[in-house]
Backbone as a printed PyTorch tensor [residue, N CA C, xyz], in Angstrom:
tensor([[[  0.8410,  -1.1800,   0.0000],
         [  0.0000,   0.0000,   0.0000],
         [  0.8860,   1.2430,   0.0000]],

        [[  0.3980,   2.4070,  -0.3910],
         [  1.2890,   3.5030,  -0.7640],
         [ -0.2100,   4.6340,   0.1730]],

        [[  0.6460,   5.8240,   0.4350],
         [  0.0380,   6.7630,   1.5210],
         [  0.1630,   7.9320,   0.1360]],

        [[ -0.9220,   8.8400,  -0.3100],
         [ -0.4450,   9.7830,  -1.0680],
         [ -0.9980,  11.0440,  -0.7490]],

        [[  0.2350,  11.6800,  -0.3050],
         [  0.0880,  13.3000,   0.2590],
         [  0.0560,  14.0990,  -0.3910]],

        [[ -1.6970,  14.9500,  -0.8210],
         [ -1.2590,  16.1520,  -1.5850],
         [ -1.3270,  17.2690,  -0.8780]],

        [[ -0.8210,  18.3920,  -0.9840],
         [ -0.7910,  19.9170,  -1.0550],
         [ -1.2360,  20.6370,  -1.7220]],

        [[ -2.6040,  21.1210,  -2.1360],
         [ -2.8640,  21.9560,  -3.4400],
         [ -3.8240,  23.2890,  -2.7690]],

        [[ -3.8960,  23.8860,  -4.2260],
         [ -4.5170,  25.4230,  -3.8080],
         [ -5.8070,  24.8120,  -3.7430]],

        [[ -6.7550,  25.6670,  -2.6820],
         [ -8.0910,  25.1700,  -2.6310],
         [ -9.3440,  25.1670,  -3.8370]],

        [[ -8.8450,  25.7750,  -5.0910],
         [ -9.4320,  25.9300,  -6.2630],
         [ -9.8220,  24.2300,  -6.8270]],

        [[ -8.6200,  23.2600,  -6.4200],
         [ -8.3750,  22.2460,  -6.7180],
         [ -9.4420,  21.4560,  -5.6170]],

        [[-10.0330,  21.5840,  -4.9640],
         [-10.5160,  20.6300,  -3.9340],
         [-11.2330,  19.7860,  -4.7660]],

        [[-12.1550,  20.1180,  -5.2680],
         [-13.3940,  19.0210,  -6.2200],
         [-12.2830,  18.0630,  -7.1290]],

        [[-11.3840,  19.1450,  -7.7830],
         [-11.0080,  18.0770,  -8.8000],
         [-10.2120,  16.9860,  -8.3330]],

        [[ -9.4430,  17.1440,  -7.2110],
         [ -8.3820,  16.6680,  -6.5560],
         [ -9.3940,  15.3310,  -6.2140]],

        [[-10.5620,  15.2830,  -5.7330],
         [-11.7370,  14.0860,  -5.2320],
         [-12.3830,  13.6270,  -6.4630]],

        [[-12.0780,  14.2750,  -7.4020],
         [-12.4870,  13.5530,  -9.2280],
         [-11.6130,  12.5660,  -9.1100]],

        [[-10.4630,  13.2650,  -9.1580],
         [ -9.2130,  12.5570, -10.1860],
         [ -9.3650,  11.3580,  -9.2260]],

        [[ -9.6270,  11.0970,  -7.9890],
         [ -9.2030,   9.7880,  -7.1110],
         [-10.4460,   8.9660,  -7.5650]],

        [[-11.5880,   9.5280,  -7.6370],
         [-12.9390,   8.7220,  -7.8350],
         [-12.6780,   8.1070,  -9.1850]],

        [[-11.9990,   8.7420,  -9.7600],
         [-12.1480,   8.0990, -11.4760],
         [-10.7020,   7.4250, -11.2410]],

        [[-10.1780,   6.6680, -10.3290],
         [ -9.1970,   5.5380, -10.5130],
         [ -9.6960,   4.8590,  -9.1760]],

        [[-11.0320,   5.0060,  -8.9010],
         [-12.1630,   3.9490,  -8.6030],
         [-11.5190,   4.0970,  -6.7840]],

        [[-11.1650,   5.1250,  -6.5120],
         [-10.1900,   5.3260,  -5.1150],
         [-11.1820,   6.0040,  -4.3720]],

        [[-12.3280,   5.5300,  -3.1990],
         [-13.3760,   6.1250,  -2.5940],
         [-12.7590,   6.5480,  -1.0900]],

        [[-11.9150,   6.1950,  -0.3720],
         [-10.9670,   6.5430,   0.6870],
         [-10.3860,   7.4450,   0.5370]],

        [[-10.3080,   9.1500,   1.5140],
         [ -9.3940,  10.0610,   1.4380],
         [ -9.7920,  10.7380,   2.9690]],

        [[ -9.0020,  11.2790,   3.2450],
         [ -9.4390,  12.2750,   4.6540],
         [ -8.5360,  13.8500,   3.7960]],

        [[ -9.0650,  14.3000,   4.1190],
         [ -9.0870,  16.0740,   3.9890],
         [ -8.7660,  17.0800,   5.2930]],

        [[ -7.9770,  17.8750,   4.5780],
         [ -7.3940,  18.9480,   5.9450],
         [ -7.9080,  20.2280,   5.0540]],

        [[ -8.8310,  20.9150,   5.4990],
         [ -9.5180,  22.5220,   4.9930],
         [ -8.2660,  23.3630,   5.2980]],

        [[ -8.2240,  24.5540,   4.8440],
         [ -7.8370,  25.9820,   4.9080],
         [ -6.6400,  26.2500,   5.9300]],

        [[ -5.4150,  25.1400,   4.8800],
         [ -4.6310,  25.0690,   5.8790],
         [ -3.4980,  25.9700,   4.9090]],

        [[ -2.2620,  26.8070,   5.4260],
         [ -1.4090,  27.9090,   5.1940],
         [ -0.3580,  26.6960,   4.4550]],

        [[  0.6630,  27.4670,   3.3920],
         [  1.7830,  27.2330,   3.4110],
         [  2.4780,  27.9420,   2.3140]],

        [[  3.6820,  27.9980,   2.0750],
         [  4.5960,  28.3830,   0.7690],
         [  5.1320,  27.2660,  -0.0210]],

        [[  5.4270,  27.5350,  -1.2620],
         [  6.1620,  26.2730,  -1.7090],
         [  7.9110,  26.4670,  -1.5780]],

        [[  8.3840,  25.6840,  -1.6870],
         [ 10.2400,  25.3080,  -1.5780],
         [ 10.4590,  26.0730,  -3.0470]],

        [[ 10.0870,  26.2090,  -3.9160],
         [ 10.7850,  26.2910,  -5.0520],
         [ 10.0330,  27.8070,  -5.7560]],

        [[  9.1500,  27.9080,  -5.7350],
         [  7.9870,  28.7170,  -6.5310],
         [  6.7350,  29.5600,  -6.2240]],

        [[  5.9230,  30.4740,  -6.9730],
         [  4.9510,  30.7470,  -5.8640],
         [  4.8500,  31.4700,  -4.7200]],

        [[  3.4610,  31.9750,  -4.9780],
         [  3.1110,  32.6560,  -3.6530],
         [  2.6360,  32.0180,  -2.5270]],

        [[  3.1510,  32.5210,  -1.2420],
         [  2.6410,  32.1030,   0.0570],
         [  0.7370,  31.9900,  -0.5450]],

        [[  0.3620,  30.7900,   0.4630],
         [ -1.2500,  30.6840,   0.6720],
         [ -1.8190,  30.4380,   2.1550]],

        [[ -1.8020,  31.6830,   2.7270],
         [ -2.0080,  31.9790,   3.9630],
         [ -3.5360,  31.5150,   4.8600]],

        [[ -3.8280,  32.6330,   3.8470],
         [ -5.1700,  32.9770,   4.2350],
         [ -5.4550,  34.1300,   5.2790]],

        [[ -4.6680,  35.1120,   4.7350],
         [ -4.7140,  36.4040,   5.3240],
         [ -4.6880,  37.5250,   4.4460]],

        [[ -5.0350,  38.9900,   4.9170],
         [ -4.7070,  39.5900,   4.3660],
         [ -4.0640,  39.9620,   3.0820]],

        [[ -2.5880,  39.6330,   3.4060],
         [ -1.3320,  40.0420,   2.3560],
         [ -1.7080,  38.6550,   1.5440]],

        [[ -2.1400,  37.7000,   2.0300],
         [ -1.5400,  36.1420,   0.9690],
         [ -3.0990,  35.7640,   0.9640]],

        [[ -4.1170,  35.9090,   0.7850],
         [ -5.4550,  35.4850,   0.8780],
         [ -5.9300,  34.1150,   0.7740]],

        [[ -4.8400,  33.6790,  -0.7980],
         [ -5.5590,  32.3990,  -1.0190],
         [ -5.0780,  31.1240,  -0.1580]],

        [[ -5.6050,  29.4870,   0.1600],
         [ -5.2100,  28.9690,   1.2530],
         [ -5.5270,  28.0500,   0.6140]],

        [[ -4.6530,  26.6210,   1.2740],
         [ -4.5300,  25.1070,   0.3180],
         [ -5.4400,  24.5050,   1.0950]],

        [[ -5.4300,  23.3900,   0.5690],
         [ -6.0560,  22.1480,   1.6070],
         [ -4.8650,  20.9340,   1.4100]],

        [[ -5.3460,  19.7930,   2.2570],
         [ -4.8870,  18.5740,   1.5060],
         [ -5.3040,  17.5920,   2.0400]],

        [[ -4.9930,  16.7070,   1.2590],
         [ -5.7220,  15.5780,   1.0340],
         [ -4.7440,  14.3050,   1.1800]],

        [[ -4.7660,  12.7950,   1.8580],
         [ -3.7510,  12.1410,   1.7030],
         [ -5.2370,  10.7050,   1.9450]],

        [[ -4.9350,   9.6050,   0.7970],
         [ -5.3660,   8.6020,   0.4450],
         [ -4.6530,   8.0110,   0.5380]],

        [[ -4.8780,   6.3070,   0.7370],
         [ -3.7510,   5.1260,   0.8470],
         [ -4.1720,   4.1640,  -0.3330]],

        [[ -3.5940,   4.1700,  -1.0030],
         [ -4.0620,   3.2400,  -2.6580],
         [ -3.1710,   1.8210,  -2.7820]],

        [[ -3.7380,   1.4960,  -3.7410],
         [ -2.7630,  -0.2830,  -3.7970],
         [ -1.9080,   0.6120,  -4.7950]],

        [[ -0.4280,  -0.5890,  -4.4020],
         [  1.0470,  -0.0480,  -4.8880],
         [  1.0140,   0.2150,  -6.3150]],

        [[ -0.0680,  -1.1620,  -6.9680],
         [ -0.0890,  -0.9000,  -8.4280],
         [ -0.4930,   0.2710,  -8.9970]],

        [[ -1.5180,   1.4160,  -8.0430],
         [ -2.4370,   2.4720,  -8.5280],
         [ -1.5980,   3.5750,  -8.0750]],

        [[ -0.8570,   3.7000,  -7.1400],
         [ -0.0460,   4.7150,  -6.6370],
         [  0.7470,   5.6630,  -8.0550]],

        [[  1.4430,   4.9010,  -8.8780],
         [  2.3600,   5.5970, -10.1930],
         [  0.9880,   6.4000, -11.3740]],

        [[ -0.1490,   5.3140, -11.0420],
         [ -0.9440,   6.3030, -12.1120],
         [ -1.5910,   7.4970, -11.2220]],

        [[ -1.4610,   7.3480, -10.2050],
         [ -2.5540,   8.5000,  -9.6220],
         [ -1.1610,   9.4540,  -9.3010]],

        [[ -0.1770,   9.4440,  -9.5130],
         [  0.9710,  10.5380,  -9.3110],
         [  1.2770,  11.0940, -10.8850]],

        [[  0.8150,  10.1520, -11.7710],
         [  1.2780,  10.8660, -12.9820],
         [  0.2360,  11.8030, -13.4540]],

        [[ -0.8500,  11.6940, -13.2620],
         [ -2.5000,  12.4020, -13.6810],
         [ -1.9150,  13.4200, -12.1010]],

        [[ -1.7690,  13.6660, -11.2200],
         [ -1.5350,  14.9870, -10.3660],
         [ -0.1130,  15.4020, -10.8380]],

        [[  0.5720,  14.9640, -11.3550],
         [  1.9600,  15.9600, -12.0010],
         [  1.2350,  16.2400, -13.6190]],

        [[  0.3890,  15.5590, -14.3160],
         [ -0.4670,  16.4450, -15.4330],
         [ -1.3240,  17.8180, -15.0080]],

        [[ -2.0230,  17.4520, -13.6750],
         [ -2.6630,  18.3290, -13.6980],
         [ -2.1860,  19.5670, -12.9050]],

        [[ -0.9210,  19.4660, -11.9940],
         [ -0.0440,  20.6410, -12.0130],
         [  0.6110,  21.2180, -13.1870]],

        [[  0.7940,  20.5900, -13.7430],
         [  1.5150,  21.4030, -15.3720],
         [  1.2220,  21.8550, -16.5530]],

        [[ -0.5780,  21.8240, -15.8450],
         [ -1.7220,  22.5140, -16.7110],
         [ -1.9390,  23.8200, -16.7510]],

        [[ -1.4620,  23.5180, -14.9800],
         [ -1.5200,  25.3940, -14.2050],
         [ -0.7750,  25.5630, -13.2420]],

        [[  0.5410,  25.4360, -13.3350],
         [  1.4260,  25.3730, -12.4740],
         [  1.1500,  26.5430, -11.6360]],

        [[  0.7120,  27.3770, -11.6380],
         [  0.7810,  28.7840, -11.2380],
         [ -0.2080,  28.4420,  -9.7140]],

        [[ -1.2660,  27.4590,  -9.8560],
         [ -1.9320,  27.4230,  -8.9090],
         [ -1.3290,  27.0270,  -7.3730]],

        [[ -0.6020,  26.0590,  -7.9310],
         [  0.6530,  24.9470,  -6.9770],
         [ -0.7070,  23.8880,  -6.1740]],

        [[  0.3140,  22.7770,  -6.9040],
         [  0.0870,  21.1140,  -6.3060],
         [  1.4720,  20.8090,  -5.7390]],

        [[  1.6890,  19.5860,  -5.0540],
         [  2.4620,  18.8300,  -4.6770],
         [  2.3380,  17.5590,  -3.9540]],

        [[  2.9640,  16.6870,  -4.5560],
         [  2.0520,  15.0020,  -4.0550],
         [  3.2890,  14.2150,  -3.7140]],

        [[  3.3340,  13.6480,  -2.4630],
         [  4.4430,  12.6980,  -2.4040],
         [  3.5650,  11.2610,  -2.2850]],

        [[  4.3110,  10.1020,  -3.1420],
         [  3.8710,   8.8020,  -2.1920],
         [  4.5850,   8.6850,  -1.3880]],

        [[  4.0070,   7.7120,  -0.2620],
         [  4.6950,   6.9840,   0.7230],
         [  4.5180,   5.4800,   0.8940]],

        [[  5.4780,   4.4950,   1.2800],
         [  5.1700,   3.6530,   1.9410],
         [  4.3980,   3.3500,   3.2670]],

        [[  3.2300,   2.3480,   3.3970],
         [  2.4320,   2.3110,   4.0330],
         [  2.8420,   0.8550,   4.9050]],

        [[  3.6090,   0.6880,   5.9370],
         [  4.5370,  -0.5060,   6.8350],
         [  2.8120,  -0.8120,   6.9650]],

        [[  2.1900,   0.0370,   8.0560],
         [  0.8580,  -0.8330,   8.5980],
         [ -0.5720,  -0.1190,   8.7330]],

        [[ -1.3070,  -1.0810,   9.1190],
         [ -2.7110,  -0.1500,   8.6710],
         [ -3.6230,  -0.4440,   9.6990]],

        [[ -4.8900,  -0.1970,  10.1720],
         [ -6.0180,  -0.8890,  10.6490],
         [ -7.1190,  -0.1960,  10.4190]]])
């Protein structure tokens, strides 16, 4: 099993719960209107004042085989609009219950 952590602008929320539903992936927990900057690019997404707009994220646990397609369709759909900012790591998943 693979753990997959995204980071995206909150514009992305619906699609971000598409893209998993349409690789048949009904499991996700969600974090609302949470702050951050990116390492490389981009504006801060605060949710204040000076930086208004604010991410969410989202992290699902998928079978190992589905993990590479559901990272390649979220690095498509950052490089549609990079400007918005995504970021997705997998992880290894040791244990579960």
């Amino acid at each position: 099993m693979k753990a997959i952590f995204v980071a995206y602008n909150q514009a992305y929320n619906q699609e971000i719960v598409d893209l998993l539903e349409g690789f048949g992936q009904r499991g996700y927990t969600v974090w609302e209107e949470i702050g951050g900057r990116g390492s490389v690019s981009g504006e801060p997404h605060l949710g204040n004042h000076a930086w208004p707009t604010q991410n969410h994220a989202l992290l699902s646990v998928v079978e190992d085989s589905l993990a590479p397609q559901v990272m390649d369709a979220l690095r498509q759909k950052d490089a549609a609009n990079p400007d918005l900012g995504l970021r997705a790591w997998s992880l290894p998943v040791d244990d579960a219950l």
